[in-house]
N, C-alpha and C positions, 0 to 999 in steps of 0.2 A: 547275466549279472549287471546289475547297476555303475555305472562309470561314473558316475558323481552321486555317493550316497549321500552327500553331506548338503547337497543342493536346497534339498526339503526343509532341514535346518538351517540354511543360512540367509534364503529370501522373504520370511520375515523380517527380517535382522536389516534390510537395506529401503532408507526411505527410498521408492519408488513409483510413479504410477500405474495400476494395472495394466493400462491398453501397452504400456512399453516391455513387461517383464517377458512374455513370450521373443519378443522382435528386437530388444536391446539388450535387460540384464541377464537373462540367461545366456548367452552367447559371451559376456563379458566374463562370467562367472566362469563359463566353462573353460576359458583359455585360462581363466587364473589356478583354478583346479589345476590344469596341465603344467604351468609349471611348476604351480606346488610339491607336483607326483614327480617331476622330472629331477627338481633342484632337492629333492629327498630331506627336507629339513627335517631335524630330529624331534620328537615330541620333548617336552621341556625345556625347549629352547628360550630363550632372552631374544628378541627378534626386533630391530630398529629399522620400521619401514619409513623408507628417506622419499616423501614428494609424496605421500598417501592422498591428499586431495580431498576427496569427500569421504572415505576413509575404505570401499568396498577392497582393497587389498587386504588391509589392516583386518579387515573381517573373515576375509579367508586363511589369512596368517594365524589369526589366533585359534580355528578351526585346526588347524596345521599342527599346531604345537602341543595343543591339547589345555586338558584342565589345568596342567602343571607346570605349562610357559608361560610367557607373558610377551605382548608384540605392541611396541611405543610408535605411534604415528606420528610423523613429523609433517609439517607443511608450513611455508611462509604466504599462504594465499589468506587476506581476509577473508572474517567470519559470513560476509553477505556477498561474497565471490561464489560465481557457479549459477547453474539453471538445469532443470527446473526449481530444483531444488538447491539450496548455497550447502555451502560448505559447513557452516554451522547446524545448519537444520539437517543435514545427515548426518552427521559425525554424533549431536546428539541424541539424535534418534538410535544410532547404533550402542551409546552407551548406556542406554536405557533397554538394548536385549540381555538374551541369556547369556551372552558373550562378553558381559561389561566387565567382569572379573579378571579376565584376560588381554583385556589392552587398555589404553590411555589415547588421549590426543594432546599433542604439544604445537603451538600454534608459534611456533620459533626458529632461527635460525639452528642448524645442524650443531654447529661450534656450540651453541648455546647448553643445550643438551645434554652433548658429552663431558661439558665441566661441570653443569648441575649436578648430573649423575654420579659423576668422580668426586664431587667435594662430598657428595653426601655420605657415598662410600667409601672410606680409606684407605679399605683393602684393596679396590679396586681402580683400573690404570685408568691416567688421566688425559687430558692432550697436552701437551708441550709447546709451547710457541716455540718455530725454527728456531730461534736464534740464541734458544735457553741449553745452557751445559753446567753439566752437572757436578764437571769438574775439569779444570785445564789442565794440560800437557805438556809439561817442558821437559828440558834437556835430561833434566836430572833424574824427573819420574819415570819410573818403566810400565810398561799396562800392567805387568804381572802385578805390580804393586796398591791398585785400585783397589779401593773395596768391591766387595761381589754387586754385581748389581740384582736388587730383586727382581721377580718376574710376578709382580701382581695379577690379580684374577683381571679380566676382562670386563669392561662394563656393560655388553652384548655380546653374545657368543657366534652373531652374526646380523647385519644390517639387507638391507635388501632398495633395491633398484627395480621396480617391477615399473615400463614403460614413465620412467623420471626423470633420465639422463639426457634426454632429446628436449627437455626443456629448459636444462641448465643456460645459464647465459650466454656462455664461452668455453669454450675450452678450457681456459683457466682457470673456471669458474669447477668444471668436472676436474681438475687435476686438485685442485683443493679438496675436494671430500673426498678422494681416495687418499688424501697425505692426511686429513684430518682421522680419518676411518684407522689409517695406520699407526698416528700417533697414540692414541688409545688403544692400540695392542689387541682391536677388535678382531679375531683370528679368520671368519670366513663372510664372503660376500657373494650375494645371489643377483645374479642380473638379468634381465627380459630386456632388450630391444630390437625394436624396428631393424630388417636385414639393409636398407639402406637400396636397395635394386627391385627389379621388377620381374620374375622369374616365369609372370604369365601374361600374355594382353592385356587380362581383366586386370592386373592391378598395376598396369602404366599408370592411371590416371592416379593412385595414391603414393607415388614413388616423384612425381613431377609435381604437386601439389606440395608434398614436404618440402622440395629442392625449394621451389618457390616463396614457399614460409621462411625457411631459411633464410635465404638471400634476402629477404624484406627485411629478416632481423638485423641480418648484419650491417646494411645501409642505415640503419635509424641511428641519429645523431646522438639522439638521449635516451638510455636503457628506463626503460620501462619497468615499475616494481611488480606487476603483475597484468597479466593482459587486459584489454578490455573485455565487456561480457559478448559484443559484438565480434568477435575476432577471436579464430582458434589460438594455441599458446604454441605450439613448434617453434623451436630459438635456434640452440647451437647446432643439434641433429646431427651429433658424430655417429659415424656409421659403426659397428660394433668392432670390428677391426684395429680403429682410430682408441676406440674407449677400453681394450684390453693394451696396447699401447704405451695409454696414459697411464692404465692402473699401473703397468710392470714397472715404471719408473719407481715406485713407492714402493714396491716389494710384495704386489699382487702377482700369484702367479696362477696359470689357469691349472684348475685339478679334474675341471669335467665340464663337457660345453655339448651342447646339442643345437636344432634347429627343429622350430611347428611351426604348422601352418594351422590356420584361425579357423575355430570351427566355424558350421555355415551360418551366414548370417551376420556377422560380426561387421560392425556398421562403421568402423574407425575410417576405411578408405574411402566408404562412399561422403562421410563427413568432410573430410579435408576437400577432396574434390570438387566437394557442392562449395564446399568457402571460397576456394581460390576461383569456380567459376562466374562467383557472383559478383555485384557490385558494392561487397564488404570488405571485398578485397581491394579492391579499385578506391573505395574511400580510403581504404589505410593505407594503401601506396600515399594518396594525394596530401596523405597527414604530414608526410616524412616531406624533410630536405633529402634530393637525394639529383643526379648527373642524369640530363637527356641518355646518355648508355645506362646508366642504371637500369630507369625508367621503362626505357626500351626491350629491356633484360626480361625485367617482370610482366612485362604486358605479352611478350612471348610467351613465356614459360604460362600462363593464364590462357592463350590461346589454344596450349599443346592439351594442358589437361581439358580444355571444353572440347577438343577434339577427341581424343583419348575416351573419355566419357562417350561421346556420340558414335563412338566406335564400335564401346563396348554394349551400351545397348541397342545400338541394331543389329548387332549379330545374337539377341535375344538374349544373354547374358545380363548379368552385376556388378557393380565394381565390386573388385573385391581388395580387403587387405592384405599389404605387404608380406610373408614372413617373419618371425621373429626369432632371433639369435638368443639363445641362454649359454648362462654359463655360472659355475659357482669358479670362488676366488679363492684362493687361502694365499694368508699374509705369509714370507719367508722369515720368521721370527729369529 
């Protein structure tokens, strides 16, 4: 039996080059599959893919939900960000398949989105700036005495995180879209990330590579709106751990969480590895203001993964990618 019947219908659907779909997109495809099957999303779902990019999640999602969902891509990356192909010239090309009927792309801040969505729909919850109540409490009032509060429809019946969190800015940056996610009453949340560790030899080198990314982010003086096209995007890189953590504060709580490992071929660790071992790394250290130990830090952690690599291919081996942690979320309403 077929394990990805949906494959054949959906790489049409993704601008790509030939000589890559054997050795890139199908490997991409097929983890996304996995967690599609793992995170059991219902067909007819409302599905808000948060950090979609060039939109191949958003493609698989709407496969997911079927003819009778609908799955809104979200991303703040400009339209001529990305290679080989930008972000615009995929995202259109996808809404021009047979799948156009079934998603959108919104090229906007998250916030942005969820109040669009909510003013459009009345029935439907809105987000609430913190600091907005809806009714004050003195001495004299009792809670009993409140009027009921409604429980409006949701404006998503679930958002999704599929490898987006590890690009967030900060931490702060991720504790905001789980409080935003929450304040719109969006009831479940699907997550895919990086396990943060290295469980095999082969994939030291994409576990010290990330670390490396990281730390570079977090020395840079001036946050950056989007990466350059020269230089991978890894930012905050909370290990999944740290990011169910942050969601529980807001009233995430975990309902079902697994762990995969990346089918063969899946080129994410060898990517990061070749970045950090190059001299595009070493240019972007030298962009930043940053402390002789900083400095020092980074050209280490750059040495560990060029060894790690040289490691792993002469003992005939690949690098291979990380593990990845899922998990779905449900809000405690």
């Amino acid at each position: 039996m077929d394990r990805y019947p949906s494959m054949s219908s959906l790489l049409p659907c993704y601008l790509h080059k030939p000589k890559d779909q054997e050795r890139v997109v199908i490997p991409q495809f097929k983890h996304r599959l996995d967690l599609c099957r793992a995170w059991n999303i219902p067909t007819g779902a409302r599905i808000l893919d948060i950090g979609c990019g060039q939109g191949e999640s958003t493609l698989i999602l709407a496969d997911a939900v079927g003819a009778g969902g609908h799955v809104t891509g979200v991303d703040t990356a400009p339209a001529d960000y990305g290679g080989p192909f930008t972000v615009g010239q995929a995202q259109e090309f996808i809404l021009k398949s047979p799948y156009a009927s079934r998603l959108s792309f919104e090229r906007a801040q998250v916030i942005d989105v969820l109040q669009r969505v909510g003013d459009a729909s009345p029935d439907k919850a809105r987000v609430q700036p913190p600091a907005q109540t809806a009714y004050i409490i003195t001495q004299e009032t009792a809670v009993n005495d409140l009027p009921p509060s409604p429980r409006p429809e949701p404006i998503f019946d679930g958002a999704v995180f599929l490898h987006s969190l590890w690009y967030a800015r900060s931490r702060d940056h991720v504790a905001s879209l789980f409080s935003m996610l929450a304040s719109a009453r969006i009831p479940r949340i699907y997550v895919a990330e990086w396990m943060c560790e290295a469980k095999k030899v082969t994939q030291q080198p994409h576990y010290l590579a990330a670390r490396a990314q990281m730390l570079l982010h977090s020395y840079k003086a001036v946050e950056d709106s989007s990466p350059r096209l020269d230089e991978q995007n890894v930012r905050a890189a909370l290990p999944p751990d740290e990011l169910f953590r942050v969601a529980a504060k807001y009233g995430w709580r975990i309902a079902d969480q697994g762990e995969v490992s990346m089918p063969d071929g899946y080129m994410e660790g060898h990517w990061e590895a070749q970045f950090v071992s190059s001299a595009a790394f070493t240019t972007a250290m030298e962009r930043e203001t940053m402390t002789d130990e900083q400095a020092k830090e980074l050209r280490t952690y750059a040495e560990m993964v060029r060894g790690a690599s040289e490691a792993v291919r002469n003992s005939g081996k690949m690098v291979e990618s990380m593990n990845v942690a899922w998990a779905v979320l449900d809000l405690d309403l």
